[in-house]
C-alpha positions as CSV (number, residue, x, y, z in Angstrom):
1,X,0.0,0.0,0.0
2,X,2.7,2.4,1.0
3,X,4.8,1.8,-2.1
4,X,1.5,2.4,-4.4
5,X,1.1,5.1,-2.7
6,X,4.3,6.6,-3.6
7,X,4.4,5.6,-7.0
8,X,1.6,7.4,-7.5
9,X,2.8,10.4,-5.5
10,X,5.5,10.7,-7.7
11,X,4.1,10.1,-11.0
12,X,1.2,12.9,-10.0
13,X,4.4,15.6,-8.9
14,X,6.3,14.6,-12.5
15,X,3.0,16.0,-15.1
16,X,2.1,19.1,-12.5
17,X,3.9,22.2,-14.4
18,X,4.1,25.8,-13.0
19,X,2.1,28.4,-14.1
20,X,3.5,32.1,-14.5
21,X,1.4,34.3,-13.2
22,X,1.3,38.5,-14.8
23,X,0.5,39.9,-11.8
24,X,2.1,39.3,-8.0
25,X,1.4,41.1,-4.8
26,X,4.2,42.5,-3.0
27,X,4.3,42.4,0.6
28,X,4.2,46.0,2.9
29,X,7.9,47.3,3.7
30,X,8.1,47.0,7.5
31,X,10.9,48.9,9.6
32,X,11.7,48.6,13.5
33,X,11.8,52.0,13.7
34,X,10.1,54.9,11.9
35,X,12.7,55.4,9.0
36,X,12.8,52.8,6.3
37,X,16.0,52.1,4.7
38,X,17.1,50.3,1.8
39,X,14.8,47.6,0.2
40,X,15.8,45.5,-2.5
41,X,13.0,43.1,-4.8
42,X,14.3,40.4,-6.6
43,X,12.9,39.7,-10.0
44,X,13.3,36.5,-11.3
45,X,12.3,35.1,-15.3
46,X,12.9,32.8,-17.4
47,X,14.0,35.1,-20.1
48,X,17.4,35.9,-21.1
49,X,16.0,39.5,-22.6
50,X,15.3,42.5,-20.5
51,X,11.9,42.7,-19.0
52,X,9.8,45.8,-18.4
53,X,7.7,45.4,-15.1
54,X,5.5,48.3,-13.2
55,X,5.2,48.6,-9.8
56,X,1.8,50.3,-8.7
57,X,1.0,51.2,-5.2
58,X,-2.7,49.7,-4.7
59,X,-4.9,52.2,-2.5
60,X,-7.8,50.5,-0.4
């Protein structure tokens, strides 16, 4: 049972694929005190071209 169990684990986890998404939420910059210093976002692609991306501050 365990060993069908894990066949079938792995042969589910080998035809999943990621899915890019075109729009992600970054987090709220956070600081221990009341001045925020350097923050650095790391943007990550599969492309070997330059991408252009937008960051937009969402109001609610």
């Amino acid at each position: 049972m365990k060993k069908t169990l894990l066949l079938l684990t792995i042969l589910l986890s080998i035809s999943c694929f990621a899915q890019f998404s075109k729009t992600h939420y970054l987090p709220p910059i956070t600081a221990q005190s009341n001045v925020v210093e350097d923050h650095y976002i790391y943007i990550s692609t599969p492309n070997t071209k330059d991408v252009p991306f937008k960051i937009i501050e969402l109001l609610t």
